[in-house]
PADO-829637 format. One record per residue (C-alpha): residue in one letter; x, y, z. Coordinates in nm, 4 decimals, always signed. Example, Ala and Ser with C-alpha at 12.3 -4.5 7.8 and 13.67 -1.06 7.14 Angstrom:
BEGIN
PT   res         xx         yy         zz
PT     A    +1.2300    -0.4500    +0.7800
PT     S    +1.3670    -0.1060    +0.7140
END
This chain:
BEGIN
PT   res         xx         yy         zz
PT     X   +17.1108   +13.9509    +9.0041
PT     X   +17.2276   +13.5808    +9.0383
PT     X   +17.2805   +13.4285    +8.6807
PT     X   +16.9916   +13.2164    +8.5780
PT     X   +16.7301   +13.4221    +8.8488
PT     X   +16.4186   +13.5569    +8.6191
PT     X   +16.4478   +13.9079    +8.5643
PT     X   +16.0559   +13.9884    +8.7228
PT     X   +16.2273   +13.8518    +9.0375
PT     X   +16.4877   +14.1819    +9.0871
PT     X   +16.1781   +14.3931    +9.0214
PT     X   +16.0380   +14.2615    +9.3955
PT     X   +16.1477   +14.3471    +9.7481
PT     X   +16.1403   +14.1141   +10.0113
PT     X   +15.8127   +14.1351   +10.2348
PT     X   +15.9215   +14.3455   +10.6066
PT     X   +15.7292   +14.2085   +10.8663
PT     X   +15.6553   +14.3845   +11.2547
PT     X   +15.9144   +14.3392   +11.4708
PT     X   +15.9079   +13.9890   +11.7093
PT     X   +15.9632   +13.9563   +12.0668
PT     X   +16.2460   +13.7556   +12.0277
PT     X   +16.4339   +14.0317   +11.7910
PT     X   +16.4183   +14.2894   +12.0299
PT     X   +16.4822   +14.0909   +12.3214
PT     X   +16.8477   +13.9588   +12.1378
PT     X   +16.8937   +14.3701   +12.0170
PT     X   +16.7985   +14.5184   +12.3510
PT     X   +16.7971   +14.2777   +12.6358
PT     X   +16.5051   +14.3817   +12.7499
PT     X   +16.2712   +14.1877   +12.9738
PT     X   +15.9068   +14.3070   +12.9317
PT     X   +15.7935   +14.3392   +12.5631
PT     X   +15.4599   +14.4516   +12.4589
PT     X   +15.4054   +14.3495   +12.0582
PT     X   +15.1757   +14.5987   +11.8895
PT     X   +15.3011   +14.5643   +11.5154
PT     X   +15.1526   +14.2590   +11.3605
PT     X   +14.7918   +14.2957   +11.4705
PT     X   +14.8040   +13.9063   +11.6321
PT     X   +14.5041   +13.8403   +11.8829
PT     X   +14.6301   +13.8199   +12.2518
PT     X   +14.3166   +13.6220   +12.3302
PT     X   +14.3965   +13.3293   +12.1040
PT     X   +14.4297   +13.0443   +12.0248
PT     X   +14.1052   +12.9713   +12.1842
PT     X   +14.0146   +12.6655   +12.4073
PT     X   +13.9151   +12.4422   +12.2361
PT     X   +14.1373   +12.4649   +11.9427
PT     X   +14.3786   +12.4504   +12.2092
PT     X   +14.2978   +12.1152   +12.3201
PT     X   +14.2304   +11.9797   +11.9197
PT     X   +14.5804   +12.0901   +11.8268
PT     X   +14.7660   +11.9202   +12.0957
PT     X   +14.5952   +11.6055   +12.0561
PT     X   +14.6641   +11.6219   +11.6787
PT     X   +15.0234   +11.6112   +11.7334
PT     X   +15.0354   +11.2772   +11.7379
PT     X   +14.9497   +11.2294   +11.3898
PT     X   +15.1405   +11.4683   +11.2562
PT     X   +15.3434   +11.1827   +11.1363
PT     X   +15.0955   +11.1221   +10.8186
PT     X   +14.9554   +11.3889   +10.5774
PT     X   +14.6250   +11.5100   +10.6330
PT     X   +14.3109   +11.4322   +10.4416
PT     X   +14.4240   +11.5949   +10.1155
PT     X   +14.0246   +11.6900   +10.0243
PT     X   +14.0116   +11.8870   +10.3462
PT     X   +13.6236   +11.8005   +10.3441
PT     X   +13.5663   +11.8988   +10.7406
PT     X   +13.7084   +12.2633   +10.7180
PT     X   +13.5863   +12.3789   +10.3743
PT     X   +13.2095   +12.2259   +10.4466
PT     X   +13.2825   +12.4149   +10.8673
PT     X   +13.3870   +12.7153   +10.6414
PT     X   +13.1304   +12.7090   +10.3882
PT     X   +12.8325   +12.6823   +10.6003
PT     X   +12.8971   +13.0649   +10.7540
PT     X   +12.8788   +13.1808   +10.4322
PT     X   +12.5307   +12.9627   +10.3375
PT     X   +12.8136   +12.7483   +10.0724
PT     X   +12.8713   +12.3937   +10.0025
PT     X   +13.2511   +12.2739   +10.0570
PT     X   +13.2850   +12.3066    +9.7023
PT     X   +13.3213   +12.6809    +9.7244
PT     X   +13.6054   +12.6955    +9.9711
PT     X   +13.9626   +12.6697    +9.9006
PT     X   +14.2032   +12.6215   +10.1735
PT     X   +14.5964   +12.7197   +10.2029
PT     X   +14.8788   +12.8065   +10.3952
PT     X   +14.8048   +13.1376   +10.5572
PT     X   +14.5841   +13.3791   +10.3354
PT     X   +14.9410   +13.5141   +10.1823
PT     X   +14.9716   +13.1256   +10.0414
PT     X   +14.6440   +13.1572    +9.8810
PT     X   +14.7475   +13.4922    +9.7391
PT     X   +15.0964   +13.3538    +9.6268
PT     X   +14.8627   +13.0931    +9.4410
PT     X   +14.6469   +13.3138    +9.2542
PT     X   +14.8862   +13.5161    +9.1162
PT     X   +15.0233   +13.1952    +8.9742
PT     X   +14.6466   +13.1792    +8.8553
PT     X   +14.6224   +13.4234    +8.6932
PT     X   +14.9040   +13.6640    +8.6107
PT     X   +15.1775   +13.6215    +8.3313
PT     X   +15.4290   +13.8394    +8.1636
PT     X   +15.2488   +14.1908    +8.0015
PT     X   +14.9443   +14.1094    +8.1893
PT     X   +14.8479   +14.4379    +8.4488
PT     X   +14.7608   +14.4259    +8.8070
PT     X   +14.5734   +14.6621    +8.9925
PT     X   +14.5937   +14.8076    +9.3149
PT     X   +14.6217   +15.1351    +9.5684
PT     X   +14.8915   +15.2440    +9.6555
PT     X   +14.8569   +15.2459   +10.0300
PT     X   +14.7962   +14.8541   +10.0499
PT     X   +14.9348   +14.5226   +10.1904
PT     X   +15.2264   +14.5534   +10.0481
PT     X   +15.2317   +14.1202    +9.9282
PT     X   +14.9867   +14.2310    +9.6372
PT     X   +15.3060   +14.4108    +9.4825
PT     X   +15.5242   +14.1851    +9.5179
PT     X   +15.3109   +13.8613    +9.3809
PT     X   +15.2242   +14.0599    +9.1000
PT     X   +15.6051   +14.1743    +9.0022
PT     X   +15.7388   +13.8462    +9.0349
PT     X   +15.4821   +13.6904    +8.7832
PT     X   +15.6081   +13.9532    +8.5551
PT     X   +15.3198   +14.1547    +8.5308
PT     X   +15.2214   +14.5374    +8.5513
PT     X   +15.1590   +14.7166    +8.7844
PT     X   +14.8894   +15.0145    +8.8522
PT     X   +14.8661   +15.1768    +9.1609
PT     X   +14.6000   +15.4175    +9.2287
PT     X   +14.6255   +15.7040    +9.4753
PT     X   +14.3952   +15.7066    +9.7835
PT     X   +14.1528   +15.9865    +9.8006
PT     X   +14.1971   +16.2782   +10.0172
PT     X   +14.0890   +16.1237   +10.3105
PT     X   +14.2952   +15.8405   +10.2866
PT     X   +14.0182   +15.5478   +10.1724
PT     X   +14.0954   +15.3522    +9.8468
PT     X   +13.9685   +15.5334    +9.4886
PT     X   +13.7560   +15.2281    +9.3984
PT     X   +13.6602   +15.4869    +9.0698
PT     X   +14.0160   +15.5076    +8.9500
PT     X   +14.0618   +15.1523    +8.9785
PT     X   +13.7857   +15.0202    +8.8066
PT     X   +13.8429   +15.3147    +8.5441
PT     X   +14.2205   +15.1912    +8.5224
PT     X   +14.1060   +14.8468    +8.3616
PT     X   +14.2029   +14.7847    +8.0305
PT     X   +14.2322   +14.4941    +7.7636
PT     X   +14.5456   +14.3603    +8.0130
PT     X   +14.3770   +14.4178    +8.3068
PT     X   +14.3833   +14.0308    +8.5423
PT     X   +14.3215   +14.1382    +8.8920
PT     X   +14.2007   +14.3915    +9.1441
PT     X   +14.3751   +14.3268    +9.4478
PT     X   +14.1495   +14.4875    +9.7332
PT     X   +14.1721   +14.5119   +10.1034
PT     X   +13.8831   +14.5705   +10.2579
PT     X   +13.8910   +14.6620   +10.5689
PT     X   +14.2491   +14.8120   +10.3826
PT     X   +14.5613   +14.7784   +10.5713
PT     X   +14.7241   +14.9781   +10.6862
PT     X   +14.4732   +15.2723   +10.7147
PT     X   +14.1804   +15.0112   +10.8489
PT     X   +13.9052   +15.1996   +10.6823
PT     X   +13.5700   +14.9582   +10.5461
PT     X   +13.4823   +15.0301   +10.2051
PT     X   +13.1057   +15.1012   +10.1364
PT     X   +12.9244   +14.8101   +10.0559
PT     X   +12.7751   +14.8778    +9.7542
PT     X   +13.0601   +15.0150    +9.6064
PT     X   +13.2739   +14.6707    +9.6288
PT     X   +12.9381   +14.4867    +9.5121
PT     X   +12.9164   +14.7370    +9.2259
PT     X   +13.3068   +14.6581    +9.1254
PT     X   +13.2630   +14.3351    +9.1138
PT     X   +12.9270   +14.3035    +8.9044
PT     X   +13.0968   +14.5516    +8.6500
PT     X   +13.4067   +14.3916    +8.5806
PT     X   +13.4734   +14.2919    +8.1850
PT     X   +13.4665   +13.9051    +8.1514
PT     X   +13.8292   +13.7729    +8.2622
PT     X   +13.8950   +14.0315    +8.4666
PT     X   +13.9245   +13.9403    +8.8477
PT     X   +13.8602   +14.1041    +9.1945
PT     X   +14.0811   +13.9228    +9.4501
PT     X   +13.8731   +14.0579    +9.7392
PT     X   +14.1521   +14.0512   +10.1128
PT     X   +13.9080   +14.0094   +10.3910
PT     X   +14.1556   +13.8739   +10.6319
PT     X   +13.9991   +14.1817   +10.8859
PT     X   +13.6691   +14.1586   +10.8104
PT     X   +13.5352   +13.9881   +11.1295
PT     X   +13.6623   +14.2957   +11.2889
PT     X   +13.3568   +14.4885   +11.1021
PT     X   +13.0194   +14.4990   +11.1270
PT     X   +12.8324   +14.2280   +10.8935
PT     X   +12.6025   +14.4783   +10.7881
PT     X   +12.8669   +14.6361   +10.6491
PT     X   +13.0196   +14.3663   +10.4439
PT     X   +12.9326   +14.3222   +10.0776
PT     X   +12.7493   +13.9852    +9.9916
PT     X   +12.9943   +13.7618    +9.9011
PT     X   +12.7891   +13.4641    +9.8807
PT     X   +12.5274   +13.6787    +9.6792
PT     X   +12.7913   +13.7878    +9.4342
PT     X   +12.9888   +13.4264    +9.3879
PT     X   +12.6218   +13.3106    +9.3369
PT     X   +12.6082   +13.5741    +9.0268
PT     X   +12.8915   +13.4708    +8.8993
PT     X   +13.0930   +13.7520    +8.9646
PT     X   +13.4874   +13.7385    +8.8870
PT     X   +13.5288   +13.7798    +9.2416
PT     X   +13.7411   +13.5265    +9.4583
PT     X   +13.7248   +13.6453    +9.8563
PT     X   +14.0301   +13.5440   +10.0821
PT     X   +14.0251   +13.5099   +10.4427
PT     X   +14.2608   +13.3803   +10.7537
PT     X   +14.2700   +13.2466   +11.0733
PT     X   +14.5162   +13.4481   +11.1835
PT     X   +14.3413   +13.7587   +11.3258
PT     X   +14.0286   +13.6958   +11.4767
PT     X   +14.0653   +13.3846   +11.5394
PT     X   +14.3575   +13.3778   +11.7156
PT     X   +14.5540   +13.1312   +11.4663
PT     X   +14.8403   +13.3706   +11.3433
PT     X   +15.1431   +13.1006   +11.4120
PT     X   +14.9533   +12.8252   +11.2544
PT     X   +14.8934   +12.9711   +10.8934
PT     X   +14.5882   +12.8630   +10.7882
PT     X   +14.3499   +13.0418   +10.5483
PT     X   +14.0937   +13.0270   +10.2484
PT     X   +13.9120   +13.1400    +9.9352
PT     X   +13.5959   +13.1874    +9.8306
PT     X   +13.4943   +13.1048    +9.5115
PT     X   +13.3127   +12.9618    +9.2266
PT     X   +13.3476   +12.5330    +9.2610
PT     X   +13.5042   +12.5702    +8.8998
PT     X   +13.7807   +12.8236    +9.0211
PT     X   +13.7818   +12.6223    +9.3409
PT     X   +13.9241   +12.3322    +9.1539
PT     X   +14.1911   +12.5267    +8.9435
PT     X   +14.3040   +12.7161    +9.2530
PT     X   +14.3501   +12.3409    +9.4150
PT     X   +14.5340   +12.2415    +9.0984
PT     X   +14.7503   +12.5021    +9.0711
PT     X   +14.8329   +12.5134    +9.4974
PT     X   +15.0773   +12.2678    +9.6323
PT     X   +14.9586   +11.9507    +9.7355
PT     X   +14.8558   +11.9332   +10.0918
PT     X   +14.9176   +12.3130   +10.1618
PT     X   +14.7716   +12.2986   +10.5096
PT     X   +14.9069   +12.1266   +10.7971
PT     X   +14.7289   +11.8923   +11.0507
PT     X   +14.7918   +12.1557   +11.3123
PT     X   +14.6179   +12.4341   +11.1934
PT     X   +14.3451   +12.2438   +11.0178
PT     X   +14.2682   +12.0841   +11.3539
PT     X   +14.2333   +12.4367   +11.5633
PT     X   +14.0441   +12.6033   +11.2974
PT     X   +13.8295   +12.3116   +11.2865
PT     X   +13.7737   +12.3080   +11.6372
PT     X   +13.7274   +12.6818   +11.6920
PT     X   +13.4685   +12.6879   +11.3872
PT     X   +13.2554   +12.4087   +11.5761
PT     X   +13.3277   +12.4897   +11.9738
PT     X   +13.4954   +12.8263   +12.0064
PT     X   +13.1900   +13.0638   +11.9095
PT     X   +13.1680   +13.1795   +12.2916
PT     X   +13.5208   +13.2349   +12.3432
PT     X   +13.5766   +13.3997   +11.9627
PT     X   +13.2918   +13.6451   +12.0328
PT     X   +13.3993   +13.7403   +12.3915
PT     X   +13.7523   +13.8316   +12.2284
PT     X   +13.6484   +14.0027   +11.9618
PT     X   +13.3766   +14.1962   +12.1765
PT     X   +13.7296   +14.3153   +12.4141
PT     X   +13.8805   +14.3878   +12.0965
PT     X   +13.6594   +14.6415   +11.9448
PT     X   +13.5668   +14.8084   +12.3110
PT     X   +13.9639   +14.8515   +12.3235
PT     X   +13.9767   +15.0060   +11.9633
PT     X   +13.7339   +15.2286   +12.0707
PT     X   +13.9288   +15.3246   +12.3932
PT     X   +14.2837   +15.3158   +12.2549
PT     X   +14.2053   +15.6059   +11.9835
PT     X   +13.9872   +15.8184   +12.2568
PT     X   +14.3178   +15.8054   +12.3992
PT     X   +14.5273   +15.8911   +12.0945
PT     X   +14.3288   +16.1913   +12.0323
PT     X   +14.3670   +16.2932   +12.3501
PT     X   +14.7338   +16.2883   +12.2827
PT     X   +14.7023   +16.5460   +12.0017
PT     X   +14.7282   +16.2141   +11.7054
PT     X   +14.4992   +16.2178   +11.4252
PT     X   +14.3043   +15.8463   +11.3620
PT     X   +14.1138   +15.7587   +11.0812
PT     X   +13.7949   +15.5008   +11.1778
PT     X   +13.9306   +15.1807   +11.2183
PT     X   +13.7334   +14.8704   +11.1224
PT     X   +13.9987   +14.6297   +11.2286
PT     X   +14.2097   +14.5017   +11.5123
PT     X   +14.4796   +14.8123   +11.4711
PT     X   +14.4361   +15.1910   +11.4866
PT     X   +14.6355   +15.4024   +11.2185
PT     X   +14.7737   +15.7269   +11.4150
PT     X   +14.9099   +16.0765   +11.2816
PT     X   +15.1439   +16.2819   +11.5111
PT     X   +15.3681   +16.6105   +11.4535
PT     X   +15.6347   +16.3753   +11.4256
PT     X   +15.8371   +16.1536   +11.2536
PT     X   +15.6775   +15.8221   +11.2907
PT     X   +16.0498   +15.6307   +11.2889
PT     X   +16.1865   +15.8185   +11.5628
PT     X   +15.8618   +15.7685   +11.7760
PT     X   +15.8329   +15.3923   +11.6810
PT     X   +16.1869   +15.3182   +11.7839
PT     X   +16.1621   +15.5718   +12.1241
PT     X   +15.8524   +15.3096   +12.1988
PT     X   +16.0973   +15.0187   +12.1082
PT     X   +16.3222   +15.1096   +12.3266
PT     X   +16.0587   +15.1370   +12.6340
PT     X   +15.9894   +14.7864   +12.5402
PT     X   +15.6758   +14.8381   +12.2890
PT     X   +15.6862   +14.6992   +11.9501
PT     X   +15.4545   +14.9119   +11.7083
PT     X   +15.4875   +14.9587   +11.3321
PT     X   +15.5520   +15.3021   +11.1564
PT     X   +15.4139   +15.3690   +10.8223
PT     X   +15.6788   +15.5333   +10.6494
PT     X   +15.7183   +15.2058   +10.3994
PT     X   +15.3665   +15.2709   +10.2779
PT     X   +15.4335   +15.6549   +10.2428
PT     X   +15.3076   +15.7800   +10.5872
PT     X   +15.5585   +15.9297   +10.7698
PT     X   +15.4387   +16.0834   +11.0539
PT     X   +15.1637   +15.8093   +11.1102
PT     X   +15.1791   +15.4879   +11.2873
PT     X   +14.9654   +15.1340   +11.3138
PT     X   +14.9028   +15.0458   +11.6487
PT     X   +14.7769   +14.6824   +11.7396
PT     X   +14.4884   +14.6869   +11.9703
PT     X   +14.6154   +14.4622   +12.2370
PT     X   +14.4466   +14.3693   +12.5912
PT     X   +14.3672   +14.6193   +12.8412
PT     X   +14.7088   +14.5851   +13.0259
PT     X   +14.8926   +14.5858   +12.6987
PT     X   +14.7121   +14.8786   +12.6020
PT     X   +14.7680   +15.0836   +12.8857
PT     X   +15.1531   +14.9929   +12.8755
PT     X   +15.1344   +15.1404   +12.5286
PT     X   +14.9784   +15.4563   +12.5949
PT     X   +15.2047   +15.5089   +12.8988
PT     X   +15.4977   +15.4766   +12.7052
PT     X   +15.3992   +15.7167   +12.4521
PT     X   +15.2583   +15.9595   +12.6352
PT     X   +15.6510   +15.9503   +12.8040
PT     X   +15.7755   +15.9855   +12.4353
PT     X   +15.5780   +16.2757   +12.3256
PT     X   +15.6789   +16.4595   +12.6453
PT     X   +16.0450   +16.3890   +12.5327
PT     X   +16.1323   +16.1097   +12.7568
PT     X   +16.2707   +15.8130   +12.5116
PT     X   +16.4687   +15.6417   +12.7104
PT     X   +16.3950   +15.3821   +12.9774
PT     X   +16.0463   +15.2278   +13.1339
PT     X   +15.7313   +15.3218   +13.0690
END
């Protein structure tokens, strides 16, 4: 460790993102790249935030309106809230990096499954606290018994992902509502949405119903997947207008940029059509991409996201980088203790079928060359 680095800080790793196109094009020169590891939406951004972000550019020059009254009150209405329950920040992972400034210190404990996105660790080491991972169950969904039954007197957060990456699985409803109505007074459920539009509504818990109960539940959500906005970071919170104004105390000041408030704006008010239409293609591709893994011999749980998580006979490493080298980026799960499974971005049609071409040559033994 550096001199003068807090000790909590050694404890972390550094977050390993999907390949980009640009790496592999520098590593392997290769021309045609399909990225299918980061679980981006091919469709976005959409038109009209299209047209609202270019036109903001030219007052990017001044800071935006630091109250970011038009997105929270855009936000807030498709949940039936005021603007006063909405939180905005840098990408969902800022408002995650902000609540464990919240509400984690030194000897406090964390919860969280061990199959997860992998930031919850991370945020909660470096604030020094503890952690408790839970084992999935048997068929690979998260043990919401074991951790709710984990919490004790230094119990601060749940983290939850739900649908949970990287297995994509939904949760049952009234299991995450029943979490959150249980938890002991100053204990908080840090509900991840950031796939959720991906699932049906029906199958959603209540989150307005619950914040409205005054649950200690604070929901987080992006504009990166669905909606297309993945380069311009924007995301929020959900939460009680009292947490809403400690969570905007604690973040920075301005932690949004004109950019991305301006698309997500835009989308929220003229981009229904176009949002719908891709996320209609999206799920009919899901559906089609793991008829075809199947067909290949893999093993997929039920997805309720924009990514399939795949099981082959095989070591997931050697398969991923076989596909790299046929030009298709895809992201084994060995880091999260799958080795032999993979998560597999549902792209467009053409993407898609450049995928599955390229594996079915790998699983035949051919992992060289084009697809």
């Amino acid at each position: 460790m550096i001199a003068g680095v807090r000790k909590a800080v050694g404890a972390a790793t550094p977050y390993v993102p999907g390949k980009t196109v640009e790496e592999v094009r520098r590593e392997l020169g290769l021309q045609k790249i399909v990225k299918l590891g980061s679980n981006e939406n091919p469709y976005g951004p959409f038109p009209a935030a299209r047209r609202a972000m270019t036109e903001e550019i030219a007052r990017i020059n001044t800071y935006p309106d630091v109250s970011f009254h038009e997105i929270k009150s855009l936000i807030g209405e498709r949940f039936g809230l005021g603007p006063e329950w909405v939180a905005i920040s840098h990408g969902a992972e800022g408002m995650l990096q902000t609540l464990g400034k919240v509400f984690l210190e030194p000897g406090d404990e964390a919860i969280l499954s061990r199959a997860t996105y992998g930031l919850y660790r991370e945020i909660s080491l470096v604030m020094g606290a503890t952690l408790k991972e839970i084992m999935l169950k048997d068929d690979l969904s998260v043990n919401l018994r074991e951790m709710e039954r984990a919490i004790t007197g230094r119990t601060k957060l749940l983290w939850l992902n739900n649908p949970n990456n990287p297995t994509g699985m939904l949760l049952p409803k009234k299991s995450v509502e029943n979490l959150a109505k249980r938890l002991p007074r100053g204990v908080w459920l840090v509900l991840d949405e950031a796939y959720a539009e991906f699932a049906s509504p029906e199958e959603l818990p209540s989150v307005a119903k619950l914040l409205e109960a005054e649950c200690g539940l604070i929901v987080v959500r992006t504009f990166s997947k669905a909606w297309g906005l993945a380069g311009a970071r924007i995301g929020y919170a959900l939460a009680r207008p009292e947490m809403v104004r400690i969570i905007d105390t604690v973040s920075e000041p301005f932690n949004a940029n004109r950019i991305a408030i301006a698309g997500a704006s835009a989308s929220l008010k003229e981009d229904e059509e176009a949002f719908n239409q891709a996320l209609a293609a999206t799920v009919r591709e899901r559906e089609r991409v793991t008829k075809a893994l199947r067909d290949m011999g893999g093993e997929t749980l039920p997805s309720h996201t924009n990514f399939v998580f795949v099981t082959f006979q095989a070591d997931a490493g050697e398969v991923s980088g076989k596909l790299l080298r046929k030009g298709v980026i895809v992201r084994p799960c060995g880091g999260w203790g799958f080795g032999s499974s993979l998560r597999v971005t549902v792209g467009t049609p053409e993407q898609n079928d450049f995928f599955l071409g390229a594996l079915r040559g790998v699983l035949a033994g051919d992992g060289e060359g084009g697809a």
